[in-house]
N, C-alpha and C positions, 0 to 999 in steps of 0.2 A: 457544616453539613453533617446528618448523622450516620452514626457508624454502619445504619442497614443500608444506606444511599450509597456508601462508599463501597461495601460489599459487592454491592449488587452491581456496580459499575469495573469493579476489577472481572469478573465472573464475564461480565457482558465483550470488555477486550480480550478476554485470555480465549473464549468461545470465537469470538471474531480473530485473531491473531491465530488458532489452528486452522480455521478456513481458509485464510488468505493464505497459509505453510502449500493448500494441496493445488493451488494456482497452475505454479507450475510444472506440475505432474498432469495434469487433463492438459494442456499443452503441450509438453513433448511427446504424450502418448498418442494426439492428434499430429501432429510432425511426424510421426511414425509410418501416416498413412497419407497425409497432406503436406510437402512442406511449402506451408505458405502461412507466412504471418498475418498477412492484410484480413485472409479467409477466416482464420479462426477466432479474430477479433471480431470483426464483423458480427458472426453468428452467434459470440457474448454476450453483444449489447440486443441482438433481436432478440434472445431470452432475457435481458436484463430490464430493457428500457418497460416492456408491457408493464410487469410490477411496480417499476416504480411510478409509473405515470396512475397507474390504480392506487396506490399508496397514496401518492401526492393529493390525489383528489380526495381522496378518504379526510386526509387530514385538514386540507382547506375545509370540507361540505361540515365536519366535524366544528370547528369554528368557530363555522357563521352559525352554526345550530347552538350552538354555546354564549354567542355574542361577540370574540373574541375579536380584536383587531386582527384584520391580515396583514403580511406583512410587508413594509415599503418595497414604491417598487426600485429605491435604488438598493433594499437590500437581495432582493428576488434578483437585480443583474447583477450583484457582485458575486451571490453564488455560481451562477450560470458562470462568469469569468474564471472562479476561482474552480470548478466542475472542470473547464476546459483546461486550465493548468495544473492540477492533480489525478485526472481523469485523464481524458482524451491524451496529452500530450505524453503523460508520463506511459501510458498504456502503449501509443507506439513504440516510445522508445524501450519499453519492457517486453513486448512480444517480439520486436527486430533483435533486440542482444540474444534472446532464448534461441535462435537460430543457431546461434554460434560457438554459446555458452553452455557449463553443465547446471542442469535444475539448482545444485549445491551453489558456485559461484553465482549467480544471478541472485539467488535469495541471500547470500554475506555480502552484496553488493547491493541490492536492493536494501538492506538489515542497516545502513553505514546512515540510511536520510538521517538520523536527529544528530550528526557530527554535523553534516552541511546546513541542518536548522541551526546551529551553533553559531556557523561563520555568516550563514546571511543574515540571521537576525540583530551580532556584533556588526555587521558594514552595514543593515539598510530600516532596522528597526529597534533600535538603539538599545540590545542586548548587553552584558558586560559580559566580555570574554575572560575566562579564570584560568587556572593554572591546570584546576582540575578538567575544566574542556581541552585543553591542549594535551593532556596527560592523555585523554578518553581518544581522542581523535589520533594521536600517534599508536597507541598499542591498537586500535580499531582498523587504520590504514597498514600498518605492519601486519598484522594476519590477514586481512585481505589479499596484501599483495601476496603472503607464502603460499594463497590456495591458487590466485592467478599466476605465477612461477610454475607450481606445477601443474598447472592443467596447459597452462601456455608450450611446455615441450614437448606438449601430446598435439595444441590443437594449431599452434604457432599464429599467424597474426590475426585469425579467425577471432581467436579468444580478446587478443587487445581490442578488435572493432567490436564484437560484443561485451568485452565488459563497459567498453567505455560510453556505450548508449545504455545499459543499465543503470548505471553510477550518471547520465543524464537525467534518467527516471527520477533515480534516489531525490537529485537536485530539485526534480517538477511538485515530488512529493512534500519534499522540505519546506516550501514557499506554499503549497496549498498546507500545510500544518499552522503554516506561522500566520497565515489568514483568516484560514476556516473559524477559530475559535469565536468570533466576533459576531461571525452571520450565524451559528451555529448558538449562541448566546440569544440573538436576537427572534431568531426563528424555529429555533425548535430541532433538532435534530432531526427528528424525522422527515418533516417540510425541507430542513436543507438538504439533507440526503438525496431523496427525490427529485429536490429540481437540479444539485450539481450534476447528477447521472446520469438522467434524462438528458441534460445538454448533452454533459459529454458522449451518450450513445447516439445522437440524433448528430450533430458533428461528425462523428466514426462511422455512419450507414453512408451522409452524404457524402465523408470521402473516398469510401467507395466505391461509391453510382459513379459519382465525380472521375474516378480512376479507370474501372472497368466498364463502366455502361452496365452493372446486373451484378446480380448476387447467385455467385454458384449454388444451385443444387443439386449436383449429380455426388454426393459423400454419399456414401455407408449410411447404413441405421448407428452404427457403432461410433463413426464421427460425429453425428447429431448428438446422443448421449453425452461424448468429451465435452461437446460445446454446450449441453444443458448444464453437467456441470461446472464448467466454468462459469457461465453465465450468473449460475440461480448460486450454488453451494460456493463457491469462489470467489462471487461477486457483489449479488443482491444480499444476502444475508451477513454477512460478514461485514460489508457496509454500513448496516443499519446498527449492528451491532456494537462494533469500534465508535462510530460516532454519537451512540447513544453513551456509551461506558466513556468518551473525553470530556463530554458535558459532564459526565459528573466527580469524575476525577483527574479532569486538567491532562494536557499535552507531555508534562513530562512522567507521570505516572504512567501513562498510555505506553510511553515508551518503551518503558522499565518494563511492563504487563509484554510486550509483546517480543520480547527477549528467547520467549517459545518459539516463536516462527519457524525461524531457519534451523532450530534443531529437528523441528519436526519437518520440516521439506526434505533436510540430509538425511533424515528415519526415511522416508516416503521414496527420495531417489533410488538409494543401494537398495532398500527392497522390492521396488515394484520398476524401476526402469535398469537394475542392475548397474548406476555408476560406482567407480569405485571409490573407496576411503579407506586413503593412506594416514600413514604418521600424518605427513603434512597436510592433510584436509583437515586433520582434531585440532592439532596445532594453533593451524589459521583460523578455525573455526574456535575456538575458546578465547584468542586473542581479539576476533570482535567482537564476539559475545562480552566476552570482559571488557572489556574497553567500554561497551554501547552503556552494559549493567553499570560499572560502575561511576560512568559520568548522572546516569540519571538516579541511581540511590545517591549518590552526592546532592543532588538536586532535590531530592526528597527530601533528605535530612536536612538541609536549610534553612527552609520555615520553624522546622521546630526545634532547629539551634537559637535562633533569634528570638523568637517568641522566650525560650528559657531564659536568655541574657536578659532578657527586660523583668 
């Protein structure tokens, strides 16, 4: 691949990696005024899903006007599956921990998936586990736990049920990473983009309907805004963007790229929702930032150790 392809794909994660940081600030600032998880997910994917089903189409009618094959349709329902296991499922378990938890731990919890892409890809898709994962996944689980320790004696077992549906999340995230590359090869980024999020929003309305019978709207002007945000800037773009930049620079690069995230969520929280940061938040926060960075610069360096040995 050339080196303006490669540019342009780090540029496209590092752009998508700060959207995804303000996530969870247009959610607790909606919790501010709403606490209800189900609600402010819902009204995510009603600004999410329009676009991308626009999107989607654009790119099929694109295509056929080109000649192109479209594409199978057993890879059109592994997205859709694989939608509902990095999308929908991980989304509940991400907006129930945010209840509990502060913006800052959710996002070093959320930040840990390429440790647990680590361990399932070693037990279920025949990965080799190294010394340097087990190095990366100890100092990354160690400052985890020192920011969960402390936030744990402020918010007591609130904090264990929400991190531990977070660090579910991380897990839904992991296994849609270790999948997606394949249908995402086959189809196009953008096309899979579309169709995983579309499921996954059309999945999230009906659990809804399913739950409640109806979609509140009695919010604020100002809740609608949180939820465009979230939706469109949180959501929709940032999606397209991260999976446009793994196509072109592979799953562990992505990783490594997105290493900004949670620095910029802890910027975003102490300024704009007032949490605090202590020693022990920097701490824990460098420990898995470290940890995350240097299992995947190991991973980069790789190829181009082996390549020199020959």
């Amino acid at each position: 691949m050339d080196r303006r392809a490669l540019i342009i794909g780090y540029l496209l994660v590092a752009a998508g990696s700060a959207l995804f940081a303000s996530k969870a600030i247009f959610i607790k600032l909606a919790y501010m005024e709403r606490y209800d998880a189900l609600l402010i997910l819902a009204w995510r994917m009603v600004f999410a899903l329009p676009v991308f089903v626009v999107v989607g189409t654009i790119e099929i009618a694109r295509r056929k006007a080109e000649g192109k094959p479209l594409p199978r349709q057993g890879a059109v329902l592994g997205a859709i599956g694989i939608g509902l296991i990095g999308y929908y499922l991980a989304m509940i378990l991400d907006f129930g921990g945010l209840l509990y938890v502060s913006a800052q731990l959710e996002r070093l919890a959320l930040f840990t998936y390429p440790i647990f892409l680590i361990f399932i890809g070693a037990a279920f898709f025949g990965m080799r586990l190294t010394r340097t994962s087990l190095i990366a996944a100890f100092v990354s689980y160690l400052g985890l736990a020192t920011v969960f320790l402390t936030d744990f004696s402020a918010g007591g077992s609130n904090v264990t049920l929400g991190t531990v549906l977070v660090l579910g999340s991380a897990v839904s995230f992991a296994v849609y990473q270790l999948m997606a590359k394949r249908y995402i090869s086959e189809m196009g980024a953008t096309l899979f983009t579309s169709v995983a999020l579309s499921a996954a929003a059309v999945t999230t309305l009906a659990h809804v309907f399913i739950m409640r019978g109806h979609l509140d709207t009695s919010m604020s002007w100002h809740y609608f805004m949180l939820a465009a945000g979230t939706g469109l800037l949180a959501t929709v773009i940032p999606s397209f963007f991260v999976n446009a930049g793994m196509a072109k620079i592979g799953n562990t690069s992505t990783a490594m790229i997105s290493n900004i995230s949670p620095l910029l969520t802890i910027y975003f929280a102490v300024v704009l929702l007032g949490e605090a940061f202590t020693l022990s938040h920097a701490l824990g926060t460098a420990l898995v930032v470290g940890g995350v960075g240097y299992h995947t610069w190991r991973e980069i360096r790789k190829p181009a150790k082996e390549k020199a040995g020959h």
